[in-house]
BALORO-352615 format. One record per atom (N, C-alpha, C): residue number from 1; residue in one letter; atom name; x, y, z. Coordinates in pm, 1 decimal, decimal comma, padded with zeros to 6 digits. Each point is the difference from the previous one (the first is absolute). Layout:
+-----+---------+-------+----------+----------+----------+
: num : residuo : atomo :        x :        y :        z :
+-----+---------+-------+----------+----------+----------+
: NUM :       A :    CA :        X :        Y :        Z :
...
+-----+---------+-------+----------+----------+----------+
This chain:
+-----+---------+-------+----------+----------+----------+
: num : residuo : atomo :        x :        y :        z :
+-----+---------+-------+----------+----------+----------+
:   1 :       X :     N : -01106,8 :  01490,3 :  08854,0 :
:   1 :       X :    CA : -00024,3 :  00119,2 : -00075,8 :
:   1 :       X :     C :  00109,6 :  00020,0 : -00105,3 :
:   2 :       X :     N :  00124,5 : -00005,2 :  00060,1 :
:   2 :       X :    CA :  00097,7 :  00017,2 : -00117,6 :
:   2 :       X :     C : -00008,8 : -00087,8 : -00162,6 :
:   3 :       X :     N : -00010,1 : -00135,9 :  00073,9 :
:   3 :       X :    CA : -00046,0 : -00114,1 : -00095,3 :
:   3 :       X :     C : -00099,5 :  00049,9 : -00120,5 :
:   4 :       X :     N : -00142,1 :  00092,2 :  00033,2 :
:   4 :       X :    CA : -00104,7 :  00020,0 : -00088,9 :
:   4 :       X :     C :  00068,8 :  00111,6 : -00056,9 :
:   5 :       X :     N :  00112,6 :  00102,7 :  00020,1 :
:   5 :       X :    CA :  00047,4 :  00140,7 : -00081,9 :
:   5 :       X :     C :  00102,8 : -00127,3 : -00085,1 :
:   6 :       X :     N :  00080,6 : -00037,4 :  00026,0 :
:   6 :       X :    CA :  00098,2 : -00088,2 : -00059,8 :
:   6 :       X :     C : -00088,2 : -00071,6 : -00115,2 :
:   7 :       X :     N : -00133,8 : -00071,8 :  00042,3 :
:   7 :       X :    CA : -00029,3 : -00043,5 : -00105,4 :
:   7 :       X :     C : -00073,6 :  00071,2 : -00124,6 :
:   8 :       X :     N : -00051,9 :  00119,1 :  00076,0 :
:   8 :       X :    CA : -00090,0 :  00143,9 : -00096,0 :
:   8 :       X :     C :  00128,0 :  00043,2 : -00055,0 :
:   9 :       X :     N :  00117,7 : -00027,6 :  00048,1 :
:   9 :       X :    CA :  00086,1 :  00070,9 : -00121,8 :
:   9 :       X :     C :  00025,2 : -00075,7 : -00060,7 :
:  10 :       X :     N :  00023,1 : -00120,3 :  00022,2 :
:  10 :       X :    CA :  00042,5 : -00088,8 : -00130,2 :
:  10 :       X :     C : -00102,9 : -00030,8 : -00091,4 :
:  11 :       X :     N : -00172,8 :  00032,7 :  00028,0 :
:  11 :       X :    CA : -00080,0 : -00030,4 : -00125,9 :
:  11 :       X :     C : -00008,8 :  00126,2 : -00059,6 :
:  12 :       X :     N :  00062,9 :  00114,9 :  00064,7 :
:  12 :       X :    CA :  00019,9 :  00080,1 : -00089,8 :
:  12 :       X :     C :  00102,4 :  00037,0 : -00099,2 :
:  13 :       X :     N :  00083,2 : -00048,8 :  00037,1 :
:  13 :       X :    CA :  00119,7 : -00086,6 : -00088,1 :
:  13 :       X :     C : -00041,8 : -00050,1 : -00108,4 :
:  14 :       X :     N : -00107,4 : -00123,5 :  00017,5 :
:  14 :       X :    CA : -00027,4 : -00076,9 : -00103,5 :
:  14 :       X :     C : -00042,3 :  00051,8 : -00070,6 :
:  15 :       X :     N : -00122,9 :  00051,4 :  00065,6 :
:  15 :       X :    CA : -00102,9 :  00091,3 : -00108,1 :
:  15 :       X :     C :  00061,3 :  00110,4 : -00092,7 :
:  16 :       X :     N :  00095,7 :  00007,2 :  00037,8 :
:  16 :       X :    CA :  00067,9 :  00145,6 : -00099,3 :
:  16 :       X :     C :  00100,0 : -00055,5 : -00081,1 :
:  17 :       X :     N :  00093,2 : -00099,2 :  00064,2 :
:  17 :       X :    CA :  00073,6 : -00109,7 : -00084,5 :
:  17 :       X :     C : -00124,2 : -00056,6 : -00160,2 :
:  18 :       X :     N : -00095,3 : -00041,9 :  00012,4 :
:  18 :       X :    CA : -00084,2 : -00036,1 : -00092,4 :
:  18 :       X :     C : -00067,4 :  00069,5 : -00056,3 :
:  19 :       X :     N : -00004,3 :  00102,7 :  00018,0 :
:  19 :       X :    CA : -00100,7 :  00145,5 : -00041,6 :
:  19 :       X :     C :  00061,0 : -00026,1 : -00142,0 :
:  20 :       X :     N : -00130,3 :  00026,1 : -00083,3 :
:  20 :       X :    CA :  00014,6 :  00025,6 : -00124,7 :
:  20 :       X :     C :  00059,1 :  00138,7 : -00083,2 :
:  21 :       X :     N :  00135,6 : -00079,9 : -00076,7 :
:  21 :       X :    CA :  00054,1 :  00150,0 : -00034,1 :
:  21 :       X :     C : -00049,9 :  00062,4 : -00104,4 :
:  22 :       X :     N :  00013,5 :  00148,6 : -00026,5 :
:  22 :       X :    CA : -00043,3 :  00053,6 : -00117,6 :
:  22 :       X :     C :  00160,7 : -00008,7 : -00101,2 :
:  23 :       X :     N : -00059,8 : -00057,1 : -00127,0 :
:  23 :       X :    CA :  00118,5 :  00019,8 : -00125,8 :
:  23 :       X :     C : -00119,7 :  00099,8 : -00097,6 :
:  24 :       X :     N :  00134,8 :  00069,3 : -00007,2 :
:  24 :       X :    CA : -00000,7 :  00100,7 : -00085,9 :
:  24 :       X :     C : -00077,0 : -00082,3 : -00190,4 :
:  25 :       X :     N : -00088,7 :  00060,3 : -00058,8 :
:  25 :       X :    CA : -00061,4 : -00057,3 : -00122,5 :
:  25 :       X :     C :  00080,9 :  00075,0 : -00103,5 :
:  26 :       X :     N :  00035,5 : -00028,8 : -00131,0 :
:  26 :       X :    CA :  00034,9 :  00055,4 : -00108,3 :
:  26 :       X :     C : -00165,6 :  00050,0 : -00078,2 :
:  27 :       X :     N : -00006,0 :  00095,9 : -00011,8 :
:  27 :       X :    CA : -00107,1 :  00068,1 : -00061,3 :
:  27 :       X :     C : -00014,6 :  00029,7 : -00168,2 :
:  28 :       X :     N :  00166,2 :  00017,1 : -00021,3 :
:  28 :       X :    CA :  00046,3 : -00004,6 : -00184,3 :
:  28 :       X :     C :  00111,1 : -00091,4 : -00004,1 :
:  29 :       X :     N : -00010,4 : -00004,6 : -00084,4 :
:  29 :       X :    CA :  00118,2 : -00070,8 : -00057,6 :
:  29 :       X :     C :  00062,3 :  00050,6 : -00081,2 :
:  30 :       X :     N :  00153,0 :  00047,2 :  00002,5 :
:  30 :       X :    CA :  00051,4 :  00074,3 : -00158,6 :
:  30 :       X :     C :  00073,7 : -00123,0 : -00042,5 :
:  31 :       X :     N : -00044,0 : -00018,8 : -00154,2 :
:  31 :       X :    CA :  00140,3 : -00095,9 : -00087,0 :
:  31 :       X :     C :  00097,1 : -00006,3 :  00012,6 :
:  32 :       X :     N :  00077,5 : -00084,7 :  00016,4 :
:  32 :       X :    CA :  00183,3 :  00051,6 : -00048,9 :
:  32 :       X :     C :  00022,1 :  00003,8 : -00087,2 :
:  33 :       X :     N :  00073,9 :  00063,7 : -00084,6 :
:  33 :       X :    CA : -00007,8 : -00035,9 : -00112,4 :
:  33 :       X :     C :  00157,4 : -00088,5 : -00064,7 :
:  34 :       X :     N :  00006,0 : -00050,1 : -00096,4 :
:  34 :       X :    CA :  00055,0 : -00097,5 : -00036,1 :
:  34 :       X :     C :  00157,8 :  00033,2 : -00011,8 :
:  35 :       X :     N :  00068,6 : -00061,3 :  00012,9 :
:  35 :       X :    CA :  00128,2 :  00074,0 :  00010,2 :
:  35 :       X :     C :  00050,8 :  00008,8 : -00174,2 :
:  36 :       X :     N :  00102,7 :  00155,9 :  00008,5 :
:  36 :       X :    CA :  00033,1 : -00005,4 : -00191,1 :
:  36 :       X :     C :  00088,0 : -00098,8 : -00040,5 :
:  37 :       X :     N : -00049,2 :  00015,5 : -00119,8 :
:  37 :       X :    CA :  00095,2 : -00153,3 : -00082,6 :
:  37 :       X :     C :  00105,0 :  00031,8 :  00014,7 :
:  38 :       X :     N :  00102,6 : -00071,4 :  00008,3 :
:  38 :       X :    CA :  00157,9 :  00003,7 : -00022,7 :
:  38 :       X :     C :  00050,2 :  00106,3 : -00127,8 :
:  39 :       X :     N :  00063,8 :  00060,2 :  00003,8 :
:  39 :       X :    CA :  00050,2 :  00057,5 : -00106,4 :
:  39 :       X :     C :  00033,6 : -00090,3 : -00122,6 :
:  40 :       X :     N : -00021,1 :  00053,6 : -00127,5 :
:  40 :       X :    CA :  00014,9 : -00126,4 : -00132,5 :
:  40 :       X :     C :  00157,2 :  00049,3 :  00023,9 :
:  41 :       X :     N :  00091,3 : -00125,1 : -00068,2 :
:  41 :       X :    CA :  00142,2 :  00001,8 : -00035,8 :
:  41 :       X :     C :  00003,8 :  00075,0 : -00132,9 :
:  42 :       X :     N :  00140,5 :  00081,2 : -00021,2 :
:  42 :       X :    CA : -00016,1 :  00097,5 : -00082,4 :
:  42 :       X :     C :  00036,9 : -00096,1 : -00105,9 :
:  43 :       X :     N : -00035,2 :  00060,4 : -00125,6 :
:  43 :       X :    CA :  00053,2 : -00114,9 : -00116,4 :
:  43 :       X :     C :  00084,4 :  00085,8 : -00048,7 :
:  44 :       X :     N :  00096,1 : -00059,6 : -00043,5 :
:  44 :       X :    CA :  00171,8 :  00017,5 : -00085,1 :
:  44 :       X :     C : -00038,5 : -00007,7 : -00113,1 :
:  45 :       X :     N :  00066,5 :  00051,0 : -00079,9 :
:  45 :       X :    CA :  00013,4 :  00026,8 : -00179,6 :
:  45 :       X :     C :  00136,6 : -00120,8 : -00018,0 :
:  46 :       X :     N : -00088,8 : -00065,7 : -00080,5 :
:  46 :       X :    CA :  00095,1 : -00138,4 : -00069,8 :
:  46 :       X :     C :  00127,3 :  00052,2 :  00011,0 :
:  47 :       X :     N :  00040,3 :  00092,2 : -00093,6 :
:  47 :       X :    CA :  00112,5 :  00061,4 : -00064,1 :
:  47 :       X :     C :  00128,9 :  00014,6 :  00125,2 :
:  48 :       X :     N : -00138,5 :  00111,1 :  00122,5 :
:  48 :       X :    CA :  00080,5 : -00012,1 :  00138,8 :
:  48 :       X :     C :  00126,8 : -00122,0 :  00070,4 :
:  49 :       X :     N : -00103,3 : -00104,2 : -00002,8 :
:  49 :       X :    CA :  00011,5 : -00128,1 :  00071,3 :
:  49 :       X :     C :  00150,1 : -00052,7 : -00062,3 :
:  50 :       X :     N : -00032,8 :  00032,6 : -00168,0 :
:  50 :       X :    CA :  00120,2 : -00107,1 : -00061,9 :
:  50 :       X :     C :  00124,7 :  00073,1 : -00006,6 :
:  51 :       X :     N : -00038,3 :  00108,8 :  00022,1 :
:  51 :       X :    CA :  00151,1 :  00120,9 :  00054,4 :
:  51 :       X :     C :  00064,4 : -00005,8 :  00080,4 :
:  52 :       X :     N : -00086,3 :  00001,2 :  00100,2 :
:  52 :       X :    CA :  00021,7 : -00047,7 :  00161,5 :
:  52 :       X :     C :  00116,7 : -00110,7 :  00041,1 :
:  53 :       X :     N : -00052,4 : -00112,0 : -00077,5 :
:  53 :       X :    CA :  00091,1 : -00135,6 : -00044,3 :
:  53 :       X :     C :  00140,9 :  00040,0 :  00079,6 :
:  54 :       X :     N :  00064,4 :  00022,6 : -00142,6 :
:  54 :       X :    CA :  00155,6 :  00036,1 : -00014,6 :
:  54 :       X :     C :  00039,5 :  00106,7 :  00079,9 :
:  55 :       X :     N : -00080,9 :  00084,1 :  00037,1 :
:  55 :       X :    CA :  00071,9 :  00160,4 :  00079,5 :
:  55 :       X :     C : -00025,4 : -00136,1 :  00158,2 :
:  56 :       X :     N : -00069,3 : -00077,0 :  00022,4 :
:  56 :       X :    CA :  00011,7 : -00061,0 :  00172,8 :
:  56 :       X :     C :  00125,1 : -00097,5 : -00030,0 :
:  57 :       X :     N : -00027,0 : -00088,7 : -00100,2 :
:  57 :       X :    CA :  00116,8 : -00079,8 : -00005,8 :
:  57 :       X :     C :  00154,5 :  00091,8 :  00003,4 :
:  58 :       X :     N : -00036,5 :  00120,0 : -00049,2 :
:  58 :       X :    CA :  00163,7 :  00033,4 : -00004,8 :
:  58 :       X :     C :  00019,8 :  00094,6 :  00117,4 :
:  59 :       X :     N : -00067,0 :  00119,5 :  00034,9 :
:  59 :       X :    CA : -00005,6 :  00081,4 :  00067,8 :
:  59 :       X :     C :  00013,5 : -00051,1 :  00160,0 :
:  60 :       X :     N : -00120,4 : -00073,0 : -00023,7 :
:  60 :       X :    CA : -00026,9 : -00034,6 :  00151,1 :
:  60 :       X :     C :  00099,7 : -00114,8 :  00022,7 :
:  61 :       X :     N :  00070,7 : -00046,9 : -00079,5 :
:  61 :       X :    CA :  00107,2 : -00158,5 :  00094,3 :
:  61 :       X :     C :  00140,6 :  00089,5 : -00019,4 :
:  62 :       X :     N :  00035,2 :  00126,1 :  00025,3 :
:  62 :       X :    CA :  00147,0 :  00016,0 : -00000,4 :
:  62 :       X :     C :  00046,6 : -00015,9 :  00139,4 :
:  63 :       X :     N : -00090,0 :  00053,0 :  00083,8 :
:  63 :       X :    CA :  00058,4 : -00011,3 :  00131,8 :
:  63 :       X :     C : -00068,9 : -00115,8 :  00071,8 :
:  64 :       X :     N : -00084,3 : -00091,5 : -00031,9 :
:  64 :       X :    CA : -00018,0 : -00137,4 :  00064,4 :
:  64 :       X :     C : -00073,5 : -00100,0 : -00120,3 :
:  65 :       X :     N :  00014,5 : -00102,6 :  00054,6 :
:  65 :       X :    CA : -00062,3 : -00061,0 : -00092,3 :
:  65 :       X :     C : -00172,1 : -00004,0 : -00091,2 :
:  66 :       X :     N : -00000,4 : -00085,5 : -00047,9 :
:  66 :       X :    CA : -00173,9 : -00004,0 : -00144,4 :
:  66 :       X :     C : -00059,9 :  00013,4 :  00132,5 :
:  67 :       X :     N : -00132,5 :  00056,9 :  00061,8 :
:  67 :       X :    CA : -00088,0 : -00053,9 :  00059,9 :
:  67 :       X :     C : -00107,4 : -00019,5 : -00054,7 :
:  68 :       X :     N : -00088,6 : -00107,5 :  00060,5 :
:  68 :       X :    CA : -00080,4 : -00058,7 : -00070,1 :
:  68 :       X :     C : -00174,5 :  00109,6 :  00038,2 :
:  69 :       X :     N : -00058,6 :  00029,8 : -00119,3 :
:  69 :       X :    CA : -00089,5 :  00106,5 :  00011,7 :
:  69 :       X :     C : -00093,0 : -00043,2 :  00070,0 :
:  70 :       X :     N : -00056,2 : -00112,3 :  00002,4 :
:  70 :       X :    CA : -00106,4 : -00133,9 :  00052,1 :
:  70 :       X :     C :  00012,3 : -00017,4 :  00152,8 :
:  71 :       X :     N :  00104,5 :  00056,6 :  00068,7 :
:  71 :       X :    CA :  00037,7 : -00047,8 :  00125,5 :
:  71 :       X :     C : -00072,3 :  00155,7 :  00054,9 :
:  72 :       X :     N : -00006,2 :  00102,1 : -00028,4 :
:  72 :       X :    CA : -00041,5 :  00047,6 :  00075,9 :
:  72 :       X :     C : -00143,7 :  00090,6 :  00020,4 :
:  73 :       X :     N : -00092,4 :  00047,0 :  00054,0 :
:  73 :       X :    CA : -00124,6 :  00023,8 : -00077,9 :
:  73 :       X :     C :  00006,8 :  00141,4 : -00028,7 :
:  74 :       X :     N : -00123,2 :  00066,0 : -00074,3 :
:  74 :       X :    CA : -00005,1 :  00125,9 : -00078,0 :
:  74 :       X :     C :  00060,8 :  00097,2 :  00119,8 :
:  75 :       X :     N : -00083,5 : -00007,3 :  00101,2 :
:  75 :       X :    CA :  00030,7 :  00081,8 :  00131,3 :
:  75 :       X :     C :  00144,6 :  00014,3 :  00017,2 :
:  76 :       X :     N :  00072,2 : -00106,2 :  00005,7 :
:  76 :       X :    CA :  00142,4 : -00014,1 :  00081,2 :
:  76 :       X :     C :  00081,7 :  00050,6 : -00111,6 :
:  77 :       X :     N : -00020,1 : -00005,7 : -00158,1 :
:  77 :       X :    CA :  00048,8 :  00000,6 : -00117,7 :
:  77 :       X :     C : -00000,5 :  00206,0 :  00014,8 :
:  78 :       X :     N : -00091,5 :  00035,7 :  00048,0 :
:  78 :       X :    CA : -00040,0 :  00134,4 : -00019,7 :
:  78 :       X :     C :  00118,0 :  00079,4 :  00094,4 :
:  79 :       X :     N : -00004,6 : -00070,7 :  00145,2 :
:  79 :       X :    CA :  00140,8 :  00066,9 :  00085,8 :
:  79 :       X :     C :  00148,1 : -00033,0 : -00095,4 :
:  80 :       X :     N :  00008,4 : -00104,7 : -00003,1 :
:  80 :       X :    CA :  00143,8 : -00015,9 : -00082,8 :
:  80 :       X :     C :  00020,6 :  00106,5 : -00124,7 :
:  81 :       X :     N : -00120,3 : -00019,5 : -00091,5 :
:  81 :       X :    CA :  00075,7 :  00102,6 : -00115,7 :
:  81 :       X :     C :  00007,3 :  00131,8 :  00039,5 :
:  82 :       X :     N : -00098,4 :  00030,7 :  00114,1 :
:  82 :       X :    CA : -00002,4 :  00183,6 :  00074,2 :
:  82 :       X :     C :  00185,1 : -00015,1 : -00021,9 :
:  83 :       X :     N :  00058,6 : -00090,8 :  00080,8 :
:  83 :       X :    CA :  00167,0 :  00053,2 :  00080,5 :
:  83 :       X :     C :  00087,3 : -00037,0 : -00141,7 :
:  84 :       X :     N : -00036,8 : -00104,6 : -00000,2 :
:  84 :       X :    CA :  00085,1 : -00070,0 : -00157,1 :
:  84 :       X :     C :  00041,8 :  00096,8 : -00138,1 :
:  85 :       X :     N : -00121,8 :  00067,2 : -00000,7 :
:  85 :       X :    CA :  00028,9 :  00022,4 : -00157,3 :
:  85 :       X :     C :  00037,6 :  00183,8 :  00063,7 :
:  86 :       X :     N :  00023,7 :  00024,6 :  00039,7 :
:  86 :       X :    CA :  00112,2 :  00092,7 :  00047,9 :
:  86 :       X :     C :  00128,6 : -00054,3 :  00028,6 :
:  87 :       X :     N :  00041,6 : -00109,8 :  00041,3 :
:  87 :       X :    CA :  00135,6 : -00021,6 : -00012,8 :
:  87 :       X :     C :  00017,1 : -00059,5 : -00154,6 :
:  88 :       X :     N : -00103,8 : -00069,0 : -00046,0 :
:  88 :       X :    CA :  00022,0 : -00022,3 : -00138,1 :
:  88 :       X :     C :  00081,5 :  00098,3 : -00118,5 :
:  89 :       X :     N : -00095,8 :  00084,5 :  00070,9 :
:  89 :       X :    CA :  00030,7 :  00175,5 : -00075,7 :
:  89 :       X :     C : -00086,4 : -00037,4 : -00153,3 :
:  90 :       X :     N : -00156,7 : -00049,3 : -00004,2 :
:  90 :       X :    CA : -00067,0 : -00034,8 : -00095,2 :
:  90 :       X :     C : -00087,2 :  00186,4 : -00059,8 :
:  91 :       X :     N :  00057,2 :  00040,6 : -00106,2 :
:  91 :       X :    CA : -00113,8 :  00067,1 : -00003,0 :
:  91 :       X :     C : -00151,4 : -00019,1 :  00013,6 :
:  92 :       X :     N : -00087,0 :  00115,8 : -00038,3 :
:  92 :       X :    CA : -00164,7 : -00014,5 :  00003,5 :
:  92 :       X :     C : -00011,3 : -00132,4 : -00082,7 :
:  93 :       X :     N :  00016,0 : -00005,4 : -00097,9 :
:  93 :       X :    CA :  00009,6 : -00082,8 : -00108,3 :
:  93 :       X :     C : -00006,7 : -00118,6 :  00072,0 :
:  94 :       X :     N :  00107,5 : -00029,1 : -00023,1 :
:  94 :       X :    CA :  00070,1 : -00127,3 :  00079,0 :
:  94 :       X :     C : -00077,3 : -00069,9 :  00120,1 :
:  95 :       X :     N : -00027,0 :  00096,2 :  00085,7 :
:  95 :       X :    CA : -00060,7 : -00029,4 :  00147,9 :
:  95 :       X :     C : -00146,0 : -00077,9 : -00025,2 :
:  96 :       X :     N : -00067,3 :  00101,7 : -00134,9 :
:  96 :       X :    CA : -00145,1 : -00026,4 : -00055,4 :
:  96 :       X :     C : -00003,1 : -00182,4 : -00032,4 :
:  97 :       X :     N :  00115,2 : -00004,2 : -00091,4 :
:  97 :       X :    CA : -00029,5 : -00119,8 : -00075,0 :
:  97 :       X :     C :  00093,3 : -00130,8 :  00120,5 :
:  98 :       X :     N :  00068,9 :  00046,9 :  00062,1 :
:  98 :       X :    CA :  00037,1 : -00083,3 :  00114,3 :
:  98 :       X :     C : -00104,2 : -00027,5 :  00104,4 :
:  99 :       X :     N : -00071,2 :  00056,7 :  00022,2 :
:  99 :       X :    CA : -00131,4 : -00009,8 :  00098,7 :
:  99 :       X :     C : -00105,9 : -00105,0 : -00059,7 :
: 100 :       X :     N : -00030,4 :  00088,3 : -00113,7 :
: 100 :       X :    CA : -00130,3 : -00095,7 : -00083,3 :
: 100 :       X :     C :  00065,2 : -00149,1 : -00007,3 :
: 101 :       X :     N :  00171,0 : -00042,3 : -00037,7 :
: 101 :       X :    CA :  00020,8 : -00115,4 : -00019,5 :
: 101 :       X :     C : -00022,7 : -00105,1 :  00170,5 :
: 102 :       X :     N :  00041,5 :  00048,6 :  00046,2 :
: 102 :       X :    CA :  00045,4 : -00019,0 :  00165,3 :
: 102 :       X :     C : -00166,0 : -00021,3 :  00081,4 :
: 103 :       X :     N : -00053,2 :  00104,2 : -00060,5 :
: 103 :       X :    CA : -00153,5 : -00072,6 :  00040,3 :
: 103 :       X :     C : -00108,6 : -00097,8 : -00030,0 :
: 104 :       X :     N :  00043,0 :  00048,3 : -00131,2 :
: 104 :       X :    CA : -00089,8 : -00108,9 : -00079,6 :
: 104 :       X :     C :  00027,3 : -00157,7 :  00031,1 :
: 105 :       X :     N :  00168,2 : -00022,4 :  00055,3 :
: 105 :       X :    CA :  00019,7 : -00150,3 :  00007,0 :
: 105 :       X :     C :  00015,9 :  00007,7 :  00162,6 :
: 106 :       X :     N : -00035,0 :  00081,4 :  00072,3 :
: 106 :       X :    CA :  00014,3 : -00025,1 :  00145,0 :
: 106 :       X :     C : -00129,7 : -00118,6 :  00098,6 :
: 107 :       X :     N :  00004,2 : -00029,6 :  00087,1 :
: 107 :       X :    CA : -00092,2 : -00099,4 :  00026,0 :
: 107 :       X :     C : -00075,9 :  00041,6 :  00025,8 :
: 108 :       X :     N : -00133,7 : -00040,0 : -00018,7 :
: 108 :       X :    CA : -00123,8 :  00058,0 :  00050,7 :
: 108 :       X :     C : -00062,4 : -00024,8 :  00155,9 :
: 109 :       X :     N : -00034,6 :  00116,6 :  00069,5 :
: 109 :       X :    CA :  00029,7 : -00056,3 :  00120,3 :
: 109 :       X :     C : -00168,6 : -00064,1 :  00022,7 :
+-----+---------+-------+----------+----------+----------+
């Protein structure tokens, strides 16, 4: 007797082990929609850029040496002049046409 409950439970085991499951159906579908373009890079005024020049070459190498604008990208270029051009002590001016130069030749990442 035990034998026939032992085995009525184990085909009931099976039978429920194999039972067909219900999955859930998608009924709509919403789009995703496309992710936004990158922001465009701002464009510099010629005039900016060639100003820029001489105020980095002179300004920016008193307390360390030339660095090279190419070595670092727009992003990393953006923290440095935040701290820099306060110890520079660059006016508005200055800061404007030091930026536009400093970006325009920085690497593209």
């Amino acid at each position: 007797m035990k034998k026939i409950i032992v085995l009525c439970i184990i085909f009931s085991i099976v039978v429920a082990a194999c039972h067909k499951k219900a999955v859930p159906t998608v009924t709509t579908r919403t789009e995703i929609p496309p992710p936004p373009p990158p922001p465009a890079a701002p464009v510099y005024a010629e005039a900016d850029i060639e100003a820029g020049k001489p105020i980095f070459e002179t300004k920016c190498t008193k307390c360390h040496g030339k660095k090279d604008t190419g070595a670092y990208t727009t992003t990393r270029w953006e923290g440095i002049l935040r701290s820099m051009v306060v110890k520079a002590k660059l006016n508005e001016e200055e800061t404007r046409q030091v930026t536009a130069y400093v970006m325009t030749n920085a690497k593209k990442s």
